[in-house]
N, CA, C and O atoms as a MOPAC input file, in Angstrom:
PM7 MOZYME 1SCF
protein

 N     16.35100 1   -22.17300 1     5.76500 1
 C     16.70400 1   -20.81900 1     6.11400 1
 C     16.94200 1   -19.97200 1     4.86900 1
 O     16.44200 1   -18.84800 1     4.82800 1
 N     17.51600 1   -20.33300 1     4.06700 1
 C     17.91800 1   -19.73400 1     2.31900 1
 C     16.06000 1   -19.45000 1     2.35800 1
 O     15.41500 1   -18.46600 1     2.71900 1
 N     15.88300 1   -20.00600 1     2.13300 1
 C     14.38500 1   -20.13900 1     1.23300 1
 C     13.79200 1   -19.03400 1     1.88000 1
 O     13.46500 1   -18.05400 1     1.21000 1
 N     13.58200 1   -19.07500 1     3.31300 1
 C     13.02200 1   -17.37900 1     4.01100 1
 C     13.47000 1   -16.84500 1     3.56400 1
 O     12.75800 1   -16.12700 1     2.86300 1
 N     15.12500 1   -16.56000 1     3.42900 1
 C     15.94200 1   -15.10400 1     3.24000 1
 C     15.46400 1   -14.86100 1     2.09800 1
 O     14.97100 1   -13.73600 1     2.02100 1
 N     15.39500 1   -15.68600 1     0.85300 1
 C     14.94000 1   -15.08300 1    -0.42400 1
 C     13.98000 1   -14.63500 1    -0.10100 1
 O     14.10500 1   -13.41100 1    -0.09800 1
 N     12.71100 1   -15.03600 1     0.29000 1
 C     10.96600 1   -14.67200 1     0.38200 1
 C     11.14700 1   -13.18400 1     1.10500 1
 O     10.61500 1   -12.16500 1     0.66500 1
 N     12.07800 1   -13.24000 1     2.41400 1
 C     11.68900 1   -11.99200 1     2.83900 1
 C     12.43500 1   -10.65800 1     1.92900 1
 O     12.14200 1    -9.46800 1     2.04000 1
 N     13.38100 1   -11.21000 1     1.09800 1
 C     13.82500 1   -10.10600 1     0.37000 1
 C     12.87400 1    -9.95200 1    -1.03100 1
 O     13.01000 1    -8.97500 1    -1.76800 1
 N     12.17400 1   -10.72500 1    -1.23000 1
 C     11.48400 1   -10.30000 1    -2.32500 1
 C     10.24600 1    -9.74900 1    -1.82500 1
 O      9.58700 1    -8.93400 1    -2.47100 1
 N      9.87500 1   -10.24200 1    -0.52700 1
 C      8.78300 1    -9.40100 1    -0.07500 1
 C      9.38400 1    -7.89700 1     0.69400 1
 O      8.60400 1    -7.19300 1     1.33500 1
 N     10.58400 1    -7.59500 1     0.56100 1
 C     10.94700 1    -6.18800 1     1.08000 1
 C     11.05900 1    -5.41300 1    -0.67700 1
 O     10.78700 1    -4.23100 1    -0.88900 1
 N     11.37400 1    -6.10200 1    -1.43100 1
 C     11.36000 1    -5.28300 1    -3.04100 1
 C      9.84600 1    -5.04100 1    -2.75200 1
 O      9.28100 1    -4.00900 1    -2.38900 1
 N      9.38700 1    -6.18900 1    -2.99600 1
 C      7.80700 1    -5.84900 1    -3.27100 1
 C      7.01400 1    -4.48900 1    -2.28300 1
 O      6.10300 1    -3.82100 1    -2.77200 1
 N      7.46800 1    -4.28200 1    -1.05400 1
 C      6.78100 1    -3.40200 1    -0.43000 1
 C      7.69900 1    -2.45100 1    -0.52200 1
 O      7.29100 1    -1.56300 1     0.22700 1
 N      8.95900 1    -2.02600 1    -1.12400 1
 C      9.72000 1    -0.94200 1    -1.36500 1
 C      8.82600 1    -0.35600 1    -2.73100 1
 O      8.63000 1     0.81200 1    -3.06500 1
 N      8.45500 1    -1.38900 1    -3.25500 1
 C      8.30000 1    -0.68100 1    -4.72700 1
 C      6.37200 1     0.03100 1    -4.49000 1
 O      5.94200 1     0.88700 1    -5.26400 1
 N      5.60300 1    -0.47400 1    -3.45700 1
 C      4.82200 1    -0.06600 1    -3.32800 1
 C      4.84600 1     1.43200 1    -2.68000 1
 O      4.06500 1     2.34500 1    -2.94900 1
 N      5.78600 1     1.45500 1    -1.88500 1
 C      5.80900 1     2.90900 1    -1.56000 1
 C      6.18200 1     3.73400 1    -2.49200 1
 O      5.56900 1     4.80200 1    -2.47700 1
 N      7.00100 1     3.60900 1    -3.32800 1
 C      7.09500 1     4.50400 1    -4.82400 1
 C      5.83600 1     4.63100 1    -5.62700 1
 O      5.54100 1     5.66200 1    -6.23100 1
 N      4.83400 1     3.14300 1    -5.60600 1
 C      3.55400 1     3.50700 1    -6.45300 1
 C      2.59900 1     4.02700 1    -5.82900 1
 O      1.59400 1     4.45800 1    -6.39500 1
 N      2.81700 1     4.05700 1    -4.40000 1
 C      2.15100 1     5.25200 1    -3.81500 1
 C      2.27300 1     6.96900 1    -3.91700 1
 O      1.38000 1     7.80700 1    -4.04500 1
 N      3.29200 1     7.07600 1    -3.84000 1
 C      3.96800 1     8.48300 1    -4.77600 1
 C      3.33000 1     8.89000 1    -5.80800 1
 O      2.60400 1     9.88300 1    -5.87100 1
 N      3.66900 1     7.87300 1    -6.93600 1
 C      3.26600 1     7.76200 1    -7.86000 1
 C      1.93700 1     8.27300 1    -8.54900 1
 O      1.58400 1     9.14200 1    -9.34600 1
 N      1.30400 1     7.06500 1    -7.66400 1
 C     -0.14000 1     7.33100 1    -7.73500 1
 C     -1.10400 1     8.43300 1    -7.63400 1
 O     -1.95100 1     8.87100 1    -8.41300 1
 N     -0.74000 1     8.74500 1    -6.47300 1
 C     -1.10200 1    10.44400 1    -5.79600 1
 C     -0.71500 1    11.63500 1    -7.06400 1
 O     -1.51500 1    12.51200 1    -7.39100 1
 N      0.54300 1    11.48200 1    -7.63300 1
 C      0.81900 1    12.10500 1    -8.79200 1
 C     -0.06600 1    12.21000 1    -9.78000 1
 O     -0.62600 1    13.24000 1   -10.15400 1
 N     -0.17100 1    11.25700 1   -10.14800 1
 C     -1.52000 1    10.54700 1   -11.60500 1
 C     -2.43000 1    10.90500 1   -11.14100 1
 O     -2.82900 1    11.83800 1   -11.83800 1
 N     -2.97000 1    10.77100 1   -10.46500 1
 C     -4.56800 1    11.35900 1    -9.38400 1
 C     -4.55900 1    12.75400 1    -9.59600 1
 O     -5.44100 1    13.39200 1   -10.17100 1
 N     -3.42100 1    13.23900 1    -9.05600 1
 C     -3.53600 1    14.84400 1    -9.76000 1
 C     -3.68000 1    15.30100 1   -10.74800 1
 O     -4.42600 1    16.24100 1   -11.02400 1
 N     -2.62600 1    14.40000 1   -11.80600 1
 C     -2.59600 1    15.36800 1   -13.15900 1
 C     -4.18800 1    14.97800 1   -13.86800 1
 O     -4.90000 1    15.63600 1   -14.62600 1
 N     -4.37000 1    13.62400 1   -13.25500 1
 C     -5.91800 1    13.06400 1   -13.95200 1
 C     -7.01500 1    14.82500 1   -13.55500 1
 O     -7.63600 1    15.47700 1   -14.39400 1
 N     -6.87400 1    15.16300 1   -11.86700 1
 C     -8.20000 1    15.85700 1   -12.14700 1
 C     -7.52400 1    17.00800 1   -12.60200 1
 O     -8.44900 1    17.40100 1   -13.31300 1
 N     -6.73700 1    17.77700 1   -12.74400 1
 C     -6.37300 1    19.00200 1   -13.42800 1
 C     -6.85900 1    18.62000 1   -14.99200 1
 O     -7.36500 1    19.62700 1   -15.48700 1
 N     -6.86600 1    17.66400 1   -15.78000 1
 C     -7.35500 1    17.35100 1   -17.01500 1
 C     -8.60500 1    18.00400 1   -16.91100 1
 O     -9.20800 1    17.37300 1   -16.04300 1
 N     -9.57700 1    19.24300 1   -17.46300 1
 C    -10.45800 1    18.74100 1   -17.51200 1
 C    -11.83600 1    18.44500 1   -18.65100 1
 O    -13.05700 1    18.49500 1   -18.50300 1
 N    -10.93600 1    18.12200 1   -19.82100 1
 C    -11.59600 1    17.18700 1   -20.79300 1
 C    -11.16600 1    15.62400 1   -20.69500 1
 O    -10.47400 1    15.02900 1   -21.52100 1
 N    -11.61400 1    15.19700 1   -19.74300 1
 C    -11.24300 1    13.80200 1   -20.01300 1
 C    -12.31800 1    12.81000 1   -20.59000 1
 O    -13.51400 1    13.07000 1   -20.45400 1
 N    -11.89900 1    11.69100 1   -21.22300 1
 C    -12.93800 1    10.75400 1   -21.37700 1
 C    -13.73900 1    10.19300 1   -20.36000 1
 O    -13.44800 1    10.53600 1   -19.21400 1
 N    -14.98900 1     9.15300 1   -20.56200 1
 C    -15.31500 1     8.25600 1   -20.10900 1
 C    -14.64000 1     7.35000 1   -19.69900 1
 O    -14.74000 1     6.97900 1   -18.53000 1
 N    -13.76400 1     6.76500 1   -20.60200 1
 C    -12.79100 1     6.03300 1   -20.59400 1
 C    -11.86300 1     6.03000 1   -19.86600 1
 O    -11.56700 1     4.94400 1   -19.36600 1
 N    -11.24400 1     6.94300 1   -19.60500 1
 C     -9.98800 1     7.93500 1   -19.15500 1
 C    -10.34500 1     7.40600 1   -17.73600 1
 O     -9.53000 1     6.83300 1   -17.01300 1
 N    -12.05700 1     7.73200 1   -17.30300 1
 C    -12.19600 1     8.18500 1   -15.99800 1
 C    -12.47300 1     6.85300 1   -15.23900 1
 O    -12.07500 1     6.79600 1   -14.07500 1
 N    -13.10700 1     5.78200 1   -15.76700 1
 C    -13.27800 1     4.74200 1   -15.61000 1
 C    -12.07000 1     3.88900 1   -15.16000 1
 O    -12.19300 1     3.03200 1   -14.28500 1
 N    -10.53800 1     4.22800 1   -15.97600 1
 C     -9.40300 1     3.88300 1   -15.99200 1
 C     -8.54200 1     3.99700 1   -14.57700 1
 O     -7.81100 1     3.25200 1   -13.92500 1
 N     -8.94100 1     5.07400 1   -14.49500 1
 C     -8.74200 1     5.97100 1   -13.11800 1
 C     -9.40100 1     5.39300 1   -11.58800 1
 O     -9.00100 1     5.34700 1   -10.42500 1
 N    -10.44200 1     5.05800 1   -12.21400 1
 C    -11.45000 1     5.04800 1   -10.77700 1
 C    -10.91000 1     2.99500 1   -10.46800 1
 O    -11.08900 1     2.20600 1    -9.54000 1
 N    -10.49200 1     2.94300 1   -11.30700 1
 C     -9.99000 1     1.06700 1   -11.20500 1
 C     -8.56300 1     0.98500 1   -10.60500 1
 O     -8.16900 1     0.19800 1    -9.74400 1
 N     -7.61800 1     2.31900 1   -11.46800 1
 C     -6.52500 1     2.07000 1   -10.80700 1
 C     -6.27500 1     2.93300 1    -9.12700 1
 O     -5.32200 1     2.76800 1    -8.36600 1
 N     -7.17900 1     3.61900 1    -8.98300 1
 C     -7.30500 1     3.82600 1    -7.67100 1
 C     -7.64500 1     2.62800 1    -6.60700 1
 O     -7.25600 1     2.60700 1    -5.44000 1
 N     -8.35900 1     1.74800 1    -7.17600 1
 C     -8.75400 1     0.71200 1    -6.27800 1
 C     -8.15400 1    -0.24100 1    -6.11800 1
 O     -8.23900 1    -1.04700 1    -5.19100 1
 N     -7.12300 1    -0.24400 1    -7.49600 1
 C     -6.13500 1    -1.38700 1    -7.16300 1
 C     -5.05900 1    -0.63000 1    -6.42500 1
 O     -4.30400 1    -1.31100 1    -5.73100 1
 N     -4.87100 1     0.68600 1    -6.46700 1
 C     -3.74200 1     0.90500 1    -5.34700 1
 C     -4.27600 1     1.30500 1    -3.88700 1
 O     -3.69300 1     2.09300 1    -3.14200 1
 N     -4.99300 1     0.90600 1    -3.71100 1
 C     -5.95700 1     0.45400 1    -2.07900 1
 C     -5.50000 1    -0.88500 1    -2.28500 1
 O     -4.57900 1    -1.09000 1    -1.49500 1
 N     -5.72000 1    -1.83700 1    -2.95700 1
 C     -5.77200 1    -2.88700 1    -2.75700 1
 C     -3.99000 1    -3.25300 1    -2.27700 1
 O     -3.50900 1    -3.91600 1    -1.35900 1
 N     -3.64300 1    -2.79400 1    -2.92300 1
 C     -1.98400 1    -2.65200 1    -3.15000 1
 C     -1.12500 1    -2.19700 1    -1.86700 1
 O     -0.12600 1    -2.78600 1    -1.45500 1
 N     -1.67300 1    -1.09400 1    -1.33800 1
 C     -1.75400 1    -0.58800 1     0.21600 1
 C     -2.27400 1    -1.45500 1     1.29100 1
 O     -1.78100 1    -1.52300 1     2.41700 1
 N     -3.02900 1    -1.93800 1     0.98200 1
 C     -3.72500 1    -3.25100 1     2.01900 1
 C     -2.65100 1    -4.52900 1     1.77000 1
 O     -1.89400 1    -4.72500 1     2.72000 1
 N     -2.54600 1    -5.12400 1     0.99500 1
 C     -1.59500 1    -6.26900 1     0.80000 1
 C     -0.28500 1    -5.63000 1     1.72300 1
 O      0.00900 1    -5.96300 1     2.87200 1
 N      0.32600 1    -4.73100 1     0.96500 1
 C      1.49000 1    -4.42800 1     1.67200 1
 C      1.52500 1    -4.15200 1     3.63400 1
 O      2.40400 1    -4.37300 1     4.46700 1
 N     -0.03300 1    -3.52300 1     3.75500 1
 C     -0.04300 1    -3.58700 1     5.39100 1
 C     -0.34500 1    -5.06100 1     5.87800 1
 O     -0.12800 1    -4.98500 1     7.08800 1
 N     -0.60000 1    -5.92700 1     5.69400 1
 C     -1.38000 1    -6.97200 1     5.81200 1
 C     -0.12900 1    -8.15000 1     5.98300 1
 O     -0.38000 1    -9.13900 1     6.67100 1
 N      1.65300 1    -7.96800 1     5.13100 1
 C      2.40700 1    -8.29800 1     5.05700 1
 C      3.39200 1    -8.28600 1     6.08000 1
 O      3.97500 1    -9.14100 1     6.74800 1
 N      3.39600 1    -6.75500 1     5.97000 1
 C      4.06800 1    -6.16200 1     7.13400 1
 C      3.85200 1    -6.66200 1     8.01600 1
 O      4.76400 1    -7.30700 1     8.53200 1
 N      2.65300 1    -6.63100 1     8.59600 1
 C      1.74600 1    -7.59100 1    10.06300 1
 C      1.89600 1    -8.29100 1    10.47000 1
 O      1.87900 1    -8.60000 1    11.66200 1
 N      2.21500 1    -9.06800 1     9.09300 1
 C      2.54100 1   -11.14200 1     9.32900 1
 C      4.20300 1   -10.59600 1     9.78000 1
 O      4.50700 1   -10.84300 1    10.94700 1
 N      4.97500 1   -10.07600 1     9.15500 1
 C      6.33700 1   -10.04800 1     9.48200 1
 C      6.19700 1    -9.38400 1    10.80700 1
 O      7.07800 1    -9.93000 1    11.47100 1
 N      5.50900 1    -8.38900 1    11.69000 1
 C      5.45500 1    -8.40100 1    13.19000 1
 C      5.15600 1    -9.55100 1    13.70700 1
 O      5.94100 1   -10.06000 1    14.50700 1
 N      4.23700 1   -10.04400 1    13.43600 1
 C      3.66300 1   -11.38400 1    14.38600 1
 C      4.52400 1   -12.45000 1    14.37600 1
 O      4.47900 1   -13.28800 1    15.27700 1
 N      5.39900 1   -12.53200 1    13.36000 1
 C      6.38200 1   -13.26500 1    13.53900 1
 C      8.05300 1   -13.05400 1    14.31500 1
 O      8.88800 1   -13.82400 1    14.79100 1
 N      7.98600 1   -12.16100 1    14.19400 1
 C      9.03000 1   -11.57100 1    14.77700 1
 C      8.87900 1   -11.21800 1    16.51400 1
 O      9.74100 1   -11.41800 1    17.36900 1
 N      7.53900 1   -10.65300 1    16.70100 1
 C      7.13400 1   -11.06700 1    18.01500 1
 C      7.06300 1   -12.06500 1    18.71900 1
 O      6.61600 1   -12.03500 1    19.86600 1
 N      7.62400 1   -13.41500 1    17.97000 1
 C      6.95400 1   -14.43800 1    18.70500 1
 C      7.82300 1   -14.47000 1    19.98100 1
 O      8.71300 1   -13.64800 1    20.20000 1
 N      7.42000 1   -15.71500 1    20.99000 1
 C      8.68100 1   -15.60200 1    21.99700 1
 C      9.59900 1   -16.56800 1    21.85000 1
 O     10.46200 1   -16.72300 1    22.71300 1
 N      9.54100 1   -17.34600 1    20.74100 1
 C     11.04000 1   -18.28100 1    20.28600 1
 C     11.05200 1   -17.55100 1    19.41800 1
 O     11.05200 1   -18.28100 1    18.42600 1
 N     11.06800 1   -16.12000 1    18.96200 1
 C     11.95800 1   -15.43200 1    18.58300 1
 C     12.49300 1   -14.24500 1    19.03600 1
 O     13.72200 1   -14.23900 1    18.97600 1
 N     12.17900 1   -13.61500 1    19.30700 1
 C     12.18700 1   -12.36500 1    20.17100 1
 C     12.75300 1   -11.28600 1    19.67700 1
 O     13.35600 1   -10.60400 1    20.50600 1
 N     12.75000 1   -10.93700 1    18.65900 1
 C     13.23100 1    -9.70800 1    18.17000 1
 C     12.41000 1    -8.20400 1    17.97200 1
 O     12.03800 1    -7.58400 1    16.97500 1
 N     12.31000 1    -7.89600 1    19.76400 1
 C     10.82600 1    -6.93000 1    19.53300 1
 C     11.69500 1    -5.24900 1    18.66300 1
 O     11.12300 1    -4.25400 1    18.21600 1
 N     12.35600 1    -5.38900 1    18.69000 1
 C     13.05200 1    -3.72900 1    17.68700 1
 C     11.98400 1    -4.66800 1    16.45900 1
 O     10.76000 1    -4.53100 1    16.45800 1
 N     12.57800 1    -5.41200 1    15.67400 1
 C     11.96300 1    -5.88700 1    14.53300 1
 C     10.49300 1    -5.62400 1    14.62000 1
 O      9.77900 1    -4.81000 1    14.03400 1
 N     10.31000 1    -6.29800 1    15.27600 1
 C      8.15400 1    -6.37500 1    15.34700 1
 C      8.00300 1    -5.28300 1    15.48500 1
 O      7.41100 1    -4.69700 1    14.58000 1
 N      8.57000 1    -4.32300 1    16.95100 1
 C      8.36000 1    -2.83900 1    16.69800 1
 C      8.13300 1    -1.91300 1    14.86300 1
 O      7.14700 1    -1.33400 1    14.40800 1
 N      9.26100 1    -2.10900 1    14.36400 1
 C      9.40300 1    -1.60600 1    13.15100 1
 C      8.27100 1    -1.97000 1    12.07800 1
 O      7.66400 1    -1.07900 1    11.48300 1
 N      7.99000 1    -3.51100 1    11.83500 1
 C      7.36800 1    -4.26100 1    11.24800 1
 C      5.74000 1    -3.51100 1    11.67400 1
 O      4.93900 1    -3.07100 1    10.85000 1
 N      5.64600 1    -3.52200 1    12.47600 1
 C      4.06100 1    -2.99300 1    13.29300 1
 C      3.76200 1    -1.38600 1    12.36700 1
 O      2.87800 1    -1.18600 1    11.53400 1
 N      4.73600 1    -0.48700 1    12.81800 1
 C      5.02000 1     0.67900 1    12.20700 1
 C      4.54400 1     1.01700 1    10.91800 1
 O      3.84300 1     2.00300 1    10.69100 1
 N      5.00000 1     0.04300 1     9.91700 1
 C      5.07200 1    -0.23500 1     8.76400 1
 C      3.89700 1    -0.52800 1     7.99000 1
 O      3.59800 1    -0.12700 1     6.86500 1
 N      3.08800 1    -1.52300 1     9.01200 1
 C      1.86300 1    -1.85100 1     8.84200 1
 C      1.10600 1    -0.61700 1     8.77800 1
 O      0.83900 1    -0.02100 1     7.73500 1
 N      0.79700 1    -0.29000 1     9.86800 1
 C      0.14100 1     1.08200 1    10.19400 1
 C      0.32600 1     2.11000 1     9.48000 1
 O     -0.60300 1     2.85000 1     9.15900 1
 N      1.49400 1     2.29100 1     9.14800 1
 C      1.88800 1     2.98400 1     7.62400 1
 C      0.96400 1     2.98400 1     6.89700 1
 O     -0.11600 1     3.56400 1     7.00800 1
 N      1.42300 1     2.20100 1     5.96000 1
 C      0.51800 1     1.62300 1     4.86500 1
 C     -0.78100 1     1.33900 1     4.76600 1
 O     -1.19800 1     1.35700 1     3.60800 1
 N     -1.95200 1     0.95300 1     6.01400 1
 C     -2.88600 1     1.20300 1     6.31000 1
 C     -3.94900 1     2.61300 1     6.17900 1
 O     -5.10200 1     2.85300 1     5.82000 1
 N     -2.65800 1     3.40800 1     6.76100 1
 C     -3.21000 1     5.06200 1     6.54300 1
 C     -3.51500 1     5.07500 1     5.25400 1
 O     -4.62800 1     5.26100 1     4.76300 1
 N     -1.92000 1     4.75900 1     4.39200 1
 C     -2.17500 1     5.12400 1     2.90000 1
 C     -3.33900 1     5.05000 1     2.07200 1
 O     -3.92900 1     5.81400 1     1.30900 1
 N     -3.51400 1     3.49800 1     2.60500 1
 C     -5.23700 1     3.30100 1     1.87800 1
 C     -6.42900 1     3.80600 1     2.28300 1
 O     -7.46800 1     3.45300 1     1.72600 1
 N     -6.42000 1     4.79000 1     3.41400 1
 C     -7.53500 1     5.23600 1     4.10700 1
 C     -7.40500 1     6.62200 1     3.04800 1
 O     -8.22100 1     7.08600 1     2.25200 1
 N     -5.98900 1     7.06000 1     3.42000 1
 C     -6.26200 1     8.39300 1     2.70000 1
 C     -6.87300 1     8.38100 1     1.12700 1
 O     -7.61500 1     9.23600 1     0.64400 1
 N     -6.34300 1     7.15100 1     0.45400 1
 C     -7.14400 1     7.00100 1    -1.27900 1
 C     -8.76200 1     6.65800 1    -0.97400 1
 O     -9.62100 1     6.78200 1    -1.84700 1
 N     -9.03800 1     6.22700 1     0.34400 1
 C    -10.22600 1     6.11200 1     0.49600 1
 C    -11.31200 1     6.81900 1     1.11600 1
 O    -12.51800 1     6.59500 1     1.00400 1
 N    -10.63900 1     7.83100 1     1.87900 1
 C    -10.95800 1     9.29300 1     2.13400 1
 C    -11.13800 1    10.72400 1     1.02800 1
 O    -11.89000 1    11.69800 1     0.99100 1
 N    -10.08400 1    10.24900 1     0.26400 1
 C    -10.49300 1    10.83700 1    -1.05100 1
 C    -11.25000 1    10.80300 1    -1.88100 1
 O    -11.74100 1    11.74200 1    -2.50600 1
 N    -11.49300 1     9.29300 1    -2.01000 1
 C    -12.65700 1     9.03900 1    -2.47900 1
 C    -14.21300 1     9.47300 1    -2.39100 1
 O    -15.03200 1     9.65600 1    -3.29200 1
 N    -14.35200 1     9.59000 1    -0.74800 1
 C    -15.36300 1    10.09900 1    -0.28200 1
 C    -15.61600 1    11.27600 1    -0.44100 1
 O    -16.71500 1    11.81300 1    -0.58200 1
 N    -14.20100 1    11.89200 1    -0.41500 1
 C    -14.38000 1    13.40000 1    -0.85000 1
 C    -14.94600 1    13.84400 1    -1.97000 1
 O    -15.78400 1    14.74000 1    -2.07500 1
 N    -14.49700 1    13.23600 1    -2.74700 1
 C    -14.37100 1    13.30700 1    -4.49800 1
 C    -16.05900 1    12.81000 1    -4.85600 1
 O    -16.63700 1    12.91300 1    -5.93800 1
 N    -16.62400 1    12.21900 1    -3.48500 1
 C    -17.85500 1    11.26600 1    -4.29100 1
 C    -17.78600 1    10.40700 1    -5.13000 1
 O    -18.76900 1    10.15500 1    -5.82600 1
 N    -16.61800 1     9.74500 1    -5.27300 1
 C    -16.22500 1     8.33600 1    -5.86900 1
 C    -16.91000 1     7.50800 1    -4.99900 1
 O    -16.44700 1     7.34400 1    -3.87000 1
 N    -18.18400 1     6.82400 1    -5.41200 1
 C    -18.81500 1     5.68500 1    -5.47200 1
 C    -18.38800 1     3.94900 1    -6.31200 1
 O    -19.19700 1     3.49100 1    -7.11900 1
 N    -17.11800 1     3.19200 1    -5.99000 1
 C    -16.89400 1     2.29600 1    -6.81300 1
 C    -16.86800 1     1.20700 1    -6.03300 1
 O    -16.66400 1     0.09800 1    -6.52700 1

């Protein structure tokens, strides 16, 4: 039982801190295209760390999920939890649609 409680609290840091690098991110994305002398380099930099924060958005929904499905079970039954947990997922799901909607916008091909 210890051993969950740690895992699920390091997996609640871990998806707390993703919603800040989602913030984040969206930030940097901006000030990147208001630049507009940027490098090759610069842009390349950009177009990678966009994909790792999709990727980053997906892990975190993908987590969430497992913590509904578990919480749903019926030797456990804590549907407020799974409710929330579900939520959360779906959350975070959007997030990566919208960096990936942008993308499309933008004509980012990566």
């Amino acid at each position: 039982m210890r051993q969950s409680h740690h895992n699920f609290n390091r997996l609640n840091c871990q998806l707390n801190t993703s919603h800040h690098a989602h913030v984040h991110t969206l930030q940097a994305l901006n000030d990147h295209i208001n630049i507009k002398s940027t490098s090759h380099h610069a842009h390349v930099h950009t177009l990678q760390a966009l994909n790792d924060h999709i990727n980053v958005e997906y892990t975190a929904s993908y987590a969430y999920h497992a913590l509904f499905s578990y919480f749903d079970r019926d030797t456990v039954g804590l549907a407020g939890h799974a409710k929330f947990f579900a939520g959360q997922s779906v959350e975070e799901r959007g997030h990566a649609e919208e960096f990936m909607r942008y993308q499309n916008i933008r004509g980012i091909h990566s």
